[in-house]
Each structure stands twice: as C-alpha cells, then as structure tokens.
C-alpha positions in Angstrom: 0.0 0.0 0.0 0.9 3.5 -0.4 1.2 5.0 2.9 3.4 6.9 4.8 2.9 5.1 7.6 3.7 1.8 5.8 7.2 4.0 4.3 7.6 4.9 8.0 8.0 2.1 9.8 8.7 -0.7 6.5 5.1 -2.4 6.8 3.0 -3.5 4.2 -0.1 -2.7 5.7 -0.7 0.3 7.3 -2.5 -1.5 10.7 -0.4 -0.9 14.1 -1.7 -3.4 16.7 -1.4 -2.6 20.6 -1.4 -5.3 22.6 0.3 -6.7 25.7 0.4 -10.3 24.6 3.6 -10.9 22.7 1.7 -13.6 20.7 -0.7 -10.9 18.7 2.7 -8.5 18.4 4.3 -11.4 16.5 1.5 -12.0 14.5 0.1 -9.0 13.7 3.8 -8.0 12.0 4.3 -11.3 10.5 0.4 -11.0 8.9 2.0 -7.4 6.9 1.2 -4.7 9.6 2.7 -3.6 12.8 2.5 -4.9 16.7 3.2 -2.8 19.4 4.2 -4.6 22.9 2.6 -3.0 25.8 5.2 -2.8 28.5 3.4 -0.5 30.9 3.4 -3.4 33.5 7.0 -4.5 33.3 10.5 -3.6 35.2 13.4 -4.0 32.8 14.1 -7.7 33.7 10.5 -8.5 32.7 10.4 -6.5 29.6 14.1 -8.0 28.2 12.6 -11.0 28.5 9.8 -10.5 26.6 11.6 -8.6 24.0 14.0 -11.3 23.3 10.9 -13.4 23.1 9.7 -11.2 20.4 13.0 -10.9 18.5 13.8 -14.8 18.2 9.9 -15.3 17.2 8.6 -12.6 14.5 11.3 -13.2 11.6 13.0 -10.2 11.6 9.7 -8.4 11.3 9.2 -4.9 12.4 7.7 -4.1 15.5 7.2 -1.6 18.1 6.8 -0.7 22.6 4.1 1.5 24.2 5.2 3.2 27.8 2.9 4.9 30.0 5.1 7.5 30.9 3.0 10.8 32.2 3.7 14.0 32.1 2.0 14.5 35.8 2.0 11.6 38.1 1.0 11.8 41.9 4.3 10.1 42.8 8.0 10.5 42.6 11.3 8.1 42.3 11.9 9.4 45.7 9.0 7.5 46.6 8.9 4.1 48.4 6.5 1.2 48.3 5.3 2.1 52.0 5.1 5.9 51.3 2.7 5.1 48.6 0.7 2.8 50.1 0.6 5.1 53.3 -1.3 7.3 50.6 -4.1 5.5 49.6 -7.2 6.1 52.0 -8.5 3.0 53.8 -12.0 4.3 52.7 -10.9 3.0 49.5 -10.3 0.0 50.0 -13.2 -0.6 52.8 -15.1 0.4 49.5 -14.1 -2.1 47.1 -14.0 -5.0 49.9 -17.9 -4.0 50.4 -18.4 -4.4 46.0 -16.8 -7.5 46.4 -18.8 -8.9 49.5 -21.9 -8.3 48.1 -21.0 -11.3 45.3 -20.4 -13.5 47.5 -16.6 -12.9 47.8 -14.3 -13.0 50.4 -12.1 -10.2 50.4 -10.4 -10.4 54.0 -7.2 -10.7 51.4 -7.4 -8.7 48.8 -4.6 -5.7 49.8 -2.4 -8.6 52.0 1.2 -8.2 51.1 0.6 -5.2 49.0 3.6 -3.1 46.7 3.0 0.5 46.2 4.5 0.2 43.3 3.5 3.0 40.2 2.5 -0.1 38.7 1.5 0.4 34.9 2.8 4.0 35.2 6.9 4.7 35.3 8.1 7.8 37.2 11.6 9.6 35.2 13.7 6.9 36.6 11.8 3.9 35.5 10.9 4.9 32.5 14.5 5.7 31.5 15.3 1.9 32.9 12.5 0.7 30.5 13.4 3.1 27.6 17.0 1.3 27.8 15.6 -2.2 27.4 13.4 -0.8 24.4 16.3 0.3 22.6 18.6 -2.5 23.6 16.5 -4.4 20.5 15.5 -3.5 16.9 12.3 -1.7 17.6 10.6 0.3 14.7 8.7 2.6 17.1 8.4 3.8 20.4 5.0 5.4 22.0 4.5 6.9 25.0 0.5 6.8 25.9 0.1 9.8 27.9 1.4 12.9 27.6 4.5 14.2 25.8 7.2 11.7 25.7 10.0 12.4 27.9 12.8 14.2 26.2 15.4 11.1 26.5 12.8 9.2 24.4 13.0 11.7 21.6 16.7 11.8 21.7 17.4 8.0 21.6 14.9 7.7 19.0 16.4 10.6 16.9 19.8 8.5 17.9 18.5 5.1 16.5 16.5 5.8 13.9 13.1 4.9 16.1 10.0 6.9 15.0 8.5 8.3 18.3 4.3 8.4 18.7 2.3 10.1 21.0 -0.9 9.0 21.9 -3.4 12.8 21.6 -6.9 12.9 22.2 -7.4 16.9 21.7 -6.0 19.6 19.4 -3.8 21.6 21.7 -2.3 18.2 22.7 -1.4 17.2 19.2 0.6 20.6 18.6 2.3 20.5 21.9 3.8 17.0 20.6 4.5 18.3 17.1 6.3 21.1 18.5 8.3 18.6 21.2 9.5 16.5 17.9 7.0 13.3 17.8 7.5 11.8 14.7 4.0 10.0 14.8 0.4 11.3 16.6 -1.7 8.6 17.8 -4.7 10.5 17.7 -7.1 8.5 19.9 -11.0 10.0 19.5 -13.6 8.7 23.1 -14.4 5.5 21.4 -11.0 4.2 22.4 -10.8 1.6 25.1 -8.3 2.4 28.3 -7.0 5.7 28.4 -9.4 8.4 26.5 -10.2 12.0 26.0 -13.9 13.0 25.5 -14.2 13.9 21.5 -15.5 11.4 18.4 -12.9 9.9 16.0 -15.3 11.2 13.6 -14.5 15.0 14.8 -10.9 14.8 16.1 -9.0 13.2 12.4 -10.0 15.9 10.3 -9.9 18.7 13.4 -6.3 17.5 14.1 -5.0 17.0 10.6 -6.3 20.6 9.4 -4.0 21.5 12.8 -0.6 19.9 12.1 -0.6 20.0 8.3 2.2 22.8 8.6 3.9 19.9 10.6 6.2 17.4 9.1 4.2 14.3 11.4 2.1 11.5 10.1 -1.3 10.8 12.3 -2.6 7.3 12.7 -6.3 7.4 13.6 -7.7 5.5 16.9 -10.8 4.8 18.8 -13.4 2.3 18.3 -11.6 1.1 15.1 -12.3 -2.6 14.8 -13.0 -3.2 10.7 -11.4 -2.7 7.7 -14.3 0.1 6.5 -13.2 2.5 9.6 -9.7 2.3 8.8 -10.7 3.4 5.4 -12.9 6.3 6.8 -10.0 7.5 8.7 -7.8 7.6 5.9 -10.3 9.4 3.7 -10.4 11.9 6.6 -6.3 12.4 6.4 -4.7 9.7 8.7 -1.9 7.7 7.3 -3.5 4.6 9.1 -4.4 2.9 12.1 -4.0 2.3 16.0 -6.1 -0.7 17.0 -6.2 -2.0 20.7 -9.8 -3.5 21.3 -10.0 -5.8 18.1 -7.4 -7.6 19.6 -8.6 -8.9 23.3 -10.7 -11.3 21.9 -8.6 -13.5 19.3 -7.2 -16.7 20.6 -3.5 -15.4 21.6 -5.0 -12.7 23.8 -3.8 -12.5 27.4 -7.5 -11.5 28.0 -9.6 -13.5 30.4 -11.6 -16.4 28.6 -14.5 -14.9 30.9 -14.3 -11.6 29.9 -13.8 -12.4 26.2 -17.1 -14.3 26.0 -18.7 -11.0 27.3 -16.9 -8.9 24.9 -18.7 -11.0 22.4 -22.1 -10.5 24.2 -21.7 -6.9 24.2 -23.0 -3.6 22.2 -21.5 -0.4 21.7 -23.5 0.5 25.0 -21.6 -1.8 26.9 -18.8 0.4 27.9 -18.3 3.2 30.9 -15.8 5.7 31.0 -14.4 6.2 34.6 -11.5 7.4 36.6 -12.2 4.8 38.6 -9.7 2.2 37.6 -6.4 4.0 36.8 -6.9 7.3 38.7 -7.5 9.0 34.7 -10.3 8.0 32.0 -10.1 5.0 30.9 -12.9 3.0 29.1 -13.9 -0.1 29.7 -16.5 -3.2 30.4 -19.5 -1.8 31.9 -20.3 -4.4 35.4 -21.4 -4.1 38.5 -17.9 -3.5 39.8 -17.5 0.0 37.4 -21.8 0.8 38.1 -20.4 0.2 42.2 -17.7 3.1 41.5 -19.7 5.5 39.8 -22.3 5.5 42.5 -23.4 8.3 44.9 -21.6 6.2 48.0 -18.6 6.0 46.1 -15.5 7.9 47.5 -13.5 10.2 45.0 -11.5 8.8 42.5 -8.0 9.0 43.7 -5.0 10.5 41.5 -2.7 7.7 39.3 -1.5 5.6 40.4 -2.5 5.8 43.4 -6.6 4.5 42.1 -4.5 1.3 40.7 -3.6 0.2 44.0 -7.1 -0.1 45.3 -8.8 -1.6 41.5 -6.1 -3.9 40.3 -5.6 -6.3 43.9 -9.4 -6.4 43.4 -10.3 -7.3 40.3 -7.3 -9.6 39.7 -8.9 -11.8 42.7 -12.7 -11.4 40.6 -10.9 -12.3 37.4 -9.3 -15.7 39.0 -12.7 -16.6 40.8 -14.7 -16.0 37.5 -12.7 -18.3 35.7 -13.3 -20.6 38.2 -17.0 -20.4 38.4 -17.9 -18.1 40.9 -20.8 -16.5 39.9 -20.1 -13.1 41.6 -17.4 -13.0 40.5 -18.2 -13.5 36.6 -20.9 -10.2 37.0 -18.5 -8.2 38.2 -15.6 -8.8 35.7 -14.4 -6.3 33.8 -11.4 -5.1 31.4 -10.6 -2.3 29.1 -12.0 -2.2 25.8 -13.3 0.6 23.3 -17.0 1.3 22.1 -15.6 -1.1 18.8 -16.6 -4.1 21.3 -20.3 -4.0 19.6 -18.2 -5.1 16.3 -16.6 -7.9 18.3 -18.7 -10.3 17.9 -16.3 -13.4 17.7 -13.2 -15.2 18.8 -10.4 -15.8 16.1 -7.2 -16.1 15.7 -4.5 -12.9 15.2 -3.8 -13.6 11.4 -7.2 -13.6 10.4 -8.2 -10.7 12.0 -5.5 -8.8 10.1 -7.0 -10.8 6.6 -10.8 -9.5 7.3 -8.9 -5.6 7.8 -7.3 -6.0 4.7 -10.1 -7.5 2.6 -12.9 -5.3 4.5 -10.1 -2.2 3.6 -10.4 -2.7 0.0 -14.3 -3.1 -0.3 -14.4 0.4 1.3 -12.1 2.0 -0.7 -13.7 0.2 -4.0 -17.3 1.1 -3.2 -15.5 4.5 -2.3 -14.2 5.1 -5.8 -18.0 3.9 -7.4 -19.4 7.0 -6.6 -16.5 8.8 -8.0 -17.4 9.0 -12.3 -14.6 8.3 -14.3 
C-alpha cells in the first residue's frame, strides 16, 4: 500500500496493533502490519525478557513498545513502596472490599502483602530503565501513551532511527507534541478503550489533521476502530492509518480473560463506561457491576494515578481468578478495558485472520468509495 505510515515504519499494511500479549505482536507483524508490545506493566528484567521473546519469534519483522510514561503523576522516584501505600485512604479499599462482598466474595485478602509500586505507570527513573531495554532491541517505534514523551525518548529515538508516537486525544495536545518532535500522533478519539479524552474519531481526524498540516508528522487514527471500512474512513479523513487495541482482546493469543472475552462478544456499543475509577485518569472499559459500584453516589472520590490502581487492580485480579473458576459473583463483576468497537466484536479468532478480514474489508471500502467517483 501507499502509505506513509507503511514507508515509516517498513510495513506492508498500514495497521499498528497494541497489545500486551507478545503472541498478537508477532502476528500481527508477521500477517504485513505492525505490533506494538505493551510494556506498561514491566521492570526492565521482565520487559528483556519478553523482548527477546519477540525478536527470536517474529522473523525479523518490524515491530514496536508503548510506555505509560505521564507527564503528571501523583508520585516521585523518591518514593517508596510504603510511602505510597501510606497514601491510599482505607475508605478505598473498605469500599471495594464492600463491591466484592456483596458477590459472594471474600475479600479479607485482597490488599495482603501489598507493593505501592507506580505499577502500569513509570516515574523519570523507571521509565529511562525501561526506555533502555526498548532500545537495547531492533524496535521500529516507540510510543509513550500519555502525555508528551519524555525528552530522552525523543533523543534516543532521533539517535537510533526509532520513529517516536504520542498518543493525543485533543487539538492543543497534538501541537504540543509536534512542536516537542514526535514523529508520529496517535490521535485517539472517546471511542478508544483504556486511556481516552472525550471527542469522536469522527471530529478529532480531520480537526487534528487541518492543525498539524504545517507539521512534518504523520497521524494514525484510533478509537473504536475494529473493521477494515473504519480504517478506510479514517484515511479518507487524512490519517496515514491505524491504531487498534480492542479488536485484539478477543482472538485466541489474547492475554484477555476467557470470561471476559465471552462477554466482549455478548456486548454492544453500549456496553462500555468511562471512569477514573480504575487507573486514577479515564479510561474505558467493560461496563459491570464493579465499574456501576464506583460511579455510584456512595462511592468515595476517584484518587490520583497511580495511586486509584492500587485499590482496583488487587481487586479485580482476585474477581478475574474466581470468574474463571466459576464463581458466579465473580463472573458479573468482571471487567477489562475495551473501546465502544466491542459492539463489532462479535467473535473469537485467531490474530492472522483478523489482520485478513482488515485487509479485505479495507479494499471493499475503498472500491465502493471510488464507485461513486465518475470516471
């Protein structure tokens, strides 16, 4: 295809797949577009590991790592695991124990032997650490998911050849990265599972490719995007492709929760909340009893990331174990990111032939497209 996107980062496609299960990284690239490895979750032992995992697997293939490296964070590297805990109200927690004992779950446990770790999100010093490991292998790209990427990012990517994205969900946010020296927006409309602004892919493409045209950047389109026909839409609307996430949860090589991938497949468009309930910023994800809980009148504030992480992931990765072991309480209040897209979700397969159906529903758009055009 002629992209610049696909020029950009040597792909044959122009489809760039976020996921954090090195399986769908390999075969997205493998299949003619791009994965991207989450690595929000991992220290530098943990993501080498993975990496190498990648690199002896996807055939020399390119391929890409997402950070979650904020520009604001409510904690420092000066901060300890005990410091941070000492942070988090035991409202909070006295909160999500109640959600989970009203299904029939005991959560006498759930914070025992807790880290106050920034978990998903990496203060300076971590994310240099991780930014090391990134570059340490042939990666194609390097994104940073919120805010502007830190300036040793830029500077090792100008260094190695690396394009840099930025994940924008608002005008003044895309021109802030242009002018810091991104090589790539990501720009990611409220459809968007996890971490989301509040404006429609339909609106934000065109407003934010009118804004950096002066700009020499090239904008992949994201948010609800889970066919072939969307991409094309995007494109028409001046994106040089696109950033998936959601389509991905639900094929076979997914780390996702067989539980929560058979209601991903249940669900509509409808199905989704966003909350700052689970991270601490929006993010967007399966609507359940546990997100319906938070958003209640008896619910405390939402706390500041990380800190919100410490009191939703200990909980809901002890729902997500009892689900898939039966517990009924447990399987209503399950819950994981995913975008508005999940209403197009409608069944499990595997990585390759997702990235087929793109392709093939790609060119049907653009064909019936070019009908209404007379020669």
């Amino acid at each position: 295809m002629k992209s610049r996107i696909c020029d950009l980062l040597d792909i044959e496609f122009p489809l760039i797949a976020f996921s954090h299960c090195r399986d769908v990284v390999v075969e997205v690239s493998k299949a003619g577009g791009m994965g991207v490895f989450g690595a929000a979750a991992h220290n530098a032992e943990s993501l080498e590991i993975e990496l190498k995992w990648i690199d002896e697997h996807i055939g020399g293939k390119p391929y890409g790592v997402d950070l979650l490296a904020p520009t604001s964070l409510a904690i420092t590297d000066d901060d300890t695991s005990e410091s941070t805990l000492a942070r988090v109200p035991e409202a909070h927690r006295d909160f999500a124990r109640g959600v989970l004992a009203q299904h029939g779950i005991d959560a006498s446990d759930v914070y025992a032997n807790q880290r106050g770790g920034g978990g998903a999100f990496l203060t300076p010093k971590r994310a240099a650490n991780i930014i090391d490991v990134a570059f340490a292998h042939p990666i194609k790209l390097i994104a940073n998911a919120l805010g502007v990427p830190p300036r040793y990012m830029l500077e090792m990517g100008q260094q190695h050849g690396v394009a840099v994205a930025a994940l924008v969900g608002a005008k003044e946010h895309a021109i802030k990265q242009c002018e810091a020296g991104v090589d790539i927006l990501v720009v990611a409309g409220t459809e968007a599972g996890g971490h989301t602004g509040d404006v429609g892919t339909i609106v934000l493409i065109p407003e934010i490719c009118e804004a950096v045209k002066n700009y020499d950047v090239a904008v992949l389109a994201a948010g609800g995007i889970v066919t072939g026909r969307q991409m094309a839409a995007c494109m028409a609307m001046g994106a040089h492709g696109a950033w998936t996430g959601s389509v991905w949860l639900t094929t076979t090589e997914a780390e996702t929760s067989p539980v929560v991938k058979e209601k991903y497949v249940q669900a509509s468009s409808r199905s989704t909340v966003r909350s700052k309930y689970r991270t601490g910023k929006y993010t967007r994800q399966l609507r359940s009893p546990w997100t319906d809980a938070w958003e209640s009148a008896d619910a405390p504030e939402p706390l500041p990331a990380p800190l919100m992480s410490l009191v939703s992931e200990p909980a809901l990765r002890k729902v997500t174990k009892l689900a898939e072991g039966g517990h009924a309480g447990a399987r209503q209040l399950a819950t994981y990111f995913v975008g508005q897209g999940v209403g197009l979700m409608n069944s499990i397969q595997d990585t390759r032939t997702v990235v087929r159906e793109f392709m093939e529903d790609y060119l049907a758009a653009v064909e019936r497209l070019s009908a209404t055009v007379e020669s």
